[in-house]
N, C-alpha and C positions, 0 to 999 in steps of 0.2 A: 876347534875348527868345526864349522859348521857346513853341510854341502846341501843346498835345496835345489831339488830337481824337479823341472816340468820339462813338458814336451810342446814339440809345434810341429802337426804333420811328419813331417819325416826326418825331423830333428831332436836331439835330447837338448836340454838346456842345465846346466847344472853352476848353482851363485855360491862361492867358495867366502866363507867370512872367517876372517882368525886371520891368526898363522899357521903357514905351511911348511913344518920344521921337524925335524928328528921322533916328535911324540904325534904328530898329527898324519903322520904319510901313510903306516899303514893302513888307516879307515877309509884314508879319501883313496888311494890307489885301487881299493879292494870296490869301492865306489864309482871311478872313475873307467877302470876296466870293464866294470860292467852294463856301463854306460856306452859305448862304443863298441858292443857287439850289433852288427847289425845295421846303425845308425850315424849320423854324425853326428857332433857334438861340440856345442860351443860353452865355451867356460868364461862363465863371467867372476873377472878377477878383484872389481871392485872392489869386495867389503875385504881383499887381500892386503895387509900392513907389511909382510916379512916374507918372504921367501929365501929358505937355507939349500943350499945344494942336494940335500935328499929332496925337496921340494920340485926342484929341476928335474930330477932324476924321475921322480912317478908321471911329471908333466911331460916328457920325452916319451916316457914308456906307455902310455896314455897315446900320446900322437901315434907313434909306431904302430902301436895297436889297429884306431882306427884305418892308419892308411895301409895296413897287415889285409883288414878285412875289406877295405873299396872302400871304406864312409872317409868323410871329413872330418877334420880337426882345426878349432880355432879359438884364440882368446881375445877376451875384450878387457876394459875396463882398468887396464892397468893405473895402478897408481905412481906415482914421480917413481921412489924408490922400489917398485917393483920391476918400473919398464927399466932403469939401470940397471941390475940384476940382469935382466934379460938381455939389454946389450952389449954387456959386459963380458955375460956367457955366450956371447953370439948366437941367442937363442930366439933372437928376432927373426934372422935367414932360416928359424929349423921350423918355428909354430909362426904359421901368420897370426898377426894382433892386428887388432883393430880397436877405436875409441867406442865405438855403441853397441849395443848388443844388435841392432836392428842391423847394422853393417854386416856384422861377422853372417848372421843367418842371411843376408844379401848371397855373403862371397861363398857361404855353402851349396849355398841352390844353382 
């Protein structure tokens, strides 16, 4: 799993590529947390193939976080078999997604 992070003004941006599964969560949570201090942060899900329920679980704890500290949280990019995961988990009603990253940074500002 790979997490590349930029910013834009008063946003982080971090591009998740892999799988997001039992061997990969603690890097990107320890990443993803640190990302949302302070800040919002949109996650682009695109180069994402698989997400396991520890996967869910760092992306909840993640969102929490930022709305813990005032910032935003939001994903894009999802893939077919990502977004069912997601709405399967009812985890559309908990992170807004959105299709483009330009959107998600829209609905943060």
């Amino acid at each position: 799993m790979q997490v590349i992070e930029s910013g834009v003004e008063d946003l982080n941006l971090a591009a998740l590529e892999g799988r997001l599964d039992t061997a990969t969560v603690p890097a990107v949570e320890q990443d993803l947390l640190a990302l949302v201090k302070g800040k919002g942060l949109v996650l682009d899900l695109s180069g994402v193939r698989f997400v396991s329920s520890a996967g869910l679980r760092v992306l909840l704890k993640a969102a929490k976080a930022a709305r813990a500290g005032g910032s935003g949280f939001a994903a894009c990019g999802l893939q077919p078999a990502v977004h069912e995961v997601f709405e399967i988990g009812g985890f559309l009603q908990i992170i807004p997604t959105f299709a483009t990253r330009g959107e998600a940074i829209a609905a943060l500002r």
